[in-house]
C-alpha positions in Angstrom: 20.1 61.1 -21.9 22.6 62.5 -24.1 25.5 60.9 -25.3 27.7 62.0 -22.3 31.4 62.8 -23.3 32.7 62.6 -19.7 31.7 59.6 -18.7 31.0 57.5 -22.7 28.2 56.2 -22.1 24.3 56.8 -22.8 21.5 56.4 -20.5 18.0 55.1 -22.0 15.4 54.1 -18.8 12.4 52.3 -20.1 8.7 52.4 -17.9 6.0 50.0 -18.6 2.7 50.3 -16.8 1.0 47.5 -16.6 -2.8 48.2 -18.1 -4.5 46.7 -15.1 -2.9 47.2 -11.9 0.0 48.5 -10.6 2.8 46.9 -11.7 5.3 49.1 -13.4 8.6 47.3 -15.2 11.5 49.6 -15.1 14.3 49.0 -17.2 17.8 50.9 -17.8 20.2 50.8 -20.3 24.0 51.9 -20.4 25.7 51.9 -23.9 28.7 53.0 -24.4 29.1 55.8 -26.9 32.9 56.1 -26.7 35.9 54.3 -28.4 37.1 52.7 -25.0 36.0 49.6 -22.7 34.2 51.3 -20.1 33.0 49.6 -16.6 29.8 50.4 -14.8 26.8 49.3 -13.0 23.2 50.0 -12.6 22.3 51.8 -9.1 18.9 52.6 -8.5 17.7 55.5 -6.5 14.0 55.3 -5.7 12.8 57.8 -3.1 9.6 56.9 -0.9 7.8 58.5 1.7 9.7 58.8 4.8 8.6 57.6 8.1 7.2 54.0 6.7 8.8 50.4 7.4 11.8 48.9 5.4 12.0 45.1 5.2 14.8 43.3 3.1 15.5 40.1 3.5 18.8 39.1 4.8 21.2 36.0 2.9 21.6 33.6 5.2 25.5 33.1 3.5 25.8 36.8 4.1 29.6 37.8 3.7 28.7 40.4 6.5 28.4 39.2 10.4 25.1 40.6 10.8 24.0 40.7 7.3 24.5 43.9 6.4 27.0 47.0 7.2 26.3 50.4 8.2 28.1 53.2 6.5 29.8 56.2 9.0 31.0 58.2 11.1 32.8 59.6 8.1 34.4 56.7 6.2 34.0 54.0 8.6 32.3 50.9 7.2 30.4 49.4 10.5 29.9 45.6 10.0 28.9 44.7 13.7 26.8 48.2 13.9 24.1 48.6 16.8 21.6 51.2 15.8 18.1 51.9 17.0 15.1 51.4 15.3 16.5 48.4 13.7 15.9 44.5 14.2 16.1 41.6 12.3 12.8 39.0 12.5 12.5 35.3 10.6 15.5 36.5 8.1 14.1 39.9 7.6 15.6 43.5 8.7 13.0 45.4 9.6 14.0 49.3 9.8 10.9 50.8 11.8 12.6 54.3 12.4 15.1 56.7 11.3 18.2 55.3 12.3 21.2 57.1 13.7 23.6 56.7 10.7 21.4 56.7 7.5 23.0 54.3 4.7 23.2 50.5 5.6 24.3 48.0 2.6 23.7 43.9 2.0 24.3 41.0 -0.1 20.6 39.7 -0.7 20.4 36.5 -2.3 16.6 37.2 -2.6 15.3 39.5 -5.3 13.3 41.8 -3.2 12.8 44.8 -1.5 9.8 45.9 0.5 9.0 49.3 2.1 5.4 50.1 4.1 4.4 53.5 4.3 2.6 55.6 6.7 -0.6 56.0 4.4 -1.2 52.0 4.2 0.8 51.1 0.9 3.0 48.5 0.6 6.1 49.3 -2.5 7.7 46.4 -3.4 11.0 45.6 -6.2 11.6 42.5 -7.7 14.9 42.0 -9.4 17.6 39.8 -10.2 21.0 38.8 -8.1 23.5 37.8 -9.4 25.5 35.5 -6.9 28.7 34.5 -9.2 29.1 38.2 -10.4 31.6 41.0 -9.2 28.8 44.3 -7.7 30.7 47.3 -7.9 29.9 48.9 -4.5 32.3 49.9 -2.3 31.8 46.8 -0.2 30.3 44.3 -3.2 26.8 44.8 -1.5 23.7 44.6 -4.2 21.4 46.4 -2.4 21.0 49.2 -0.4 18.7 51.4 2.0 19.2 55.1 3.0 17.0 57.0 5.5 16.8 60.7 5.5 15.2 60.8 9.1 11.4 61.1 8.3 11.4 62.9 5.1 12.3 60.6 2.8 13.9 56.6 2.3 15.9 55.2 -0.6 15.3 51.9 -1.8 17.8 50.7 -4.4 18.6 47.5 -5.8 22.2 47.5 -7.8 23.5 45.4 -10.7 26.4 44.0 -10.6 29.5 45.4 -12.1 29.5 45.4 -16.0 32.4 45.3 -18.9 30.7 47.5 -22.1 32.5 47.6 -25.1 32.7 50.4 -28.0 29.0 50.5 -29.1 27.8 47.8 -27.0 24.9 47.8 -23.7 23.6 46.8 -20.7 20.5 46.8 -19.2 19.0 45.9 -15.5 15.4 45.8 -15.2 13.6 46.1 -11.9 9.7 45.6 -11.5 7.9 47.6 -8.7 4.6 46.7 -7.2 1.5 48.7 -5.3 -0.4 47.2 -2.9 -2.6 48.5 0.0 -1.2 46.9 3.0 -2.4 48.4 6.5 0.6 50.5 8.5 1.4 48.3 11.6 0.1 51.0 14.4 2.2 48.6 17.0 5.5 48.6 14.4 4.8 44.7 13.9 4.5 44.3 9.8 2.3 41.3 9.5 5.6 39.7 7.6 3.4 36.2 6.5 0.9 38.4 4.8 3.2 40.6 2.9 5.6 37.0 1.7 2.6 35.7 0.4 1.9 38.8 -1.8 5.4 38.7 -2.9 5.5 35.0 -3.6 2.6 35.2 -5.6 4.3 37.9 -7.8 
């Protein structure tokens, strides 16, 4: 990007395609181009095909009653939320539908994010949490997953909050993954096939 005088900082986003398959390493960088300590944090906004399955696995040690929070109506911040479409199953919340409020937040402690889509493809992230570290989202979450009814999903991993210096950066690298993976006609991802792609990873 260019050196941004209303914010300081500089943007670079490195890609790195893997030459045999379809792993693709994404990394960005923040430095700051101004003469003052500035504070930010890398958000990631990935869009994917709407209508597929979202599964992120919960944190047992979850700060959150449920696991995770649901954003709205307006500014509420819903942390025992009941929404269709939605369930959790061996750790793992499964969003199968468009919910009726589209932003939901958690506190993995797992470095993953999975997302099936209608055509049989299975998008994974891998990244690193950061446990010990202060995440600059309105309610400290690290990841989160927005649902624009069926047109579109957001998958997006955040870094945790960071202190840049005159002339100094940060980076947060996230590595995405392909795979065919058959859409679950009955809504039931086969979850012990898709952990054993990602442990393998």
């Amino acid at each position: 990007s260019q050196k941004d005088t209303s914010t300081g900082v500089q943007l670079t986003r490195n890609f790195s395609l893997d030459e045999h398959g379809s792993k693709l390493v994404y990394t960005q960088i923040i430095k700051n181009v101004s003469e003052e300590t500035k504070y930010y944090c890398h958000w990631s906004r990935t869009f994917v095909k709407g209508g597929g399955i979202s599964l992120t696995p919960l944190n047992p040690r979850s700060r959150f009653p449920k696991g995770y929070i649901v954003y709205g109506p307006g500014s509420v911040l819903d942390f025992m939320p009941k929404e269709p479409n939605l369930r959790v199953r061996n750790g793992i919340l499964e969003m199968y539908g468009p919910p009726e409020r589209p932003k939901f937040v958690m506190d993995v402690s797992e470095g993953w994010m999975a997302y099936i889509t209608t055509d049989d493809q299975l998008f994974v992230k891998k990244f690193n949490v950061y446990p010990e570290r202060v995440y600059g989202e309105m309610t400290a979450a690290n990841v989160c997953v927005w649902y624009n009814q069926n047109q579109m999903t957001e998958i997006e991993p955040m870094g945790p909050m960071e202190t840049i210096r005159p002339g100094e950066e940060v980076s947060f690298t996230e590595t995405w993954y392909l795979f065919d993976f058959k859409y679950p006609e009955d809504l039931l991802p086969d979850q012990d096939k898709m952990l054993a792609i990602i442990n393998d990873l």
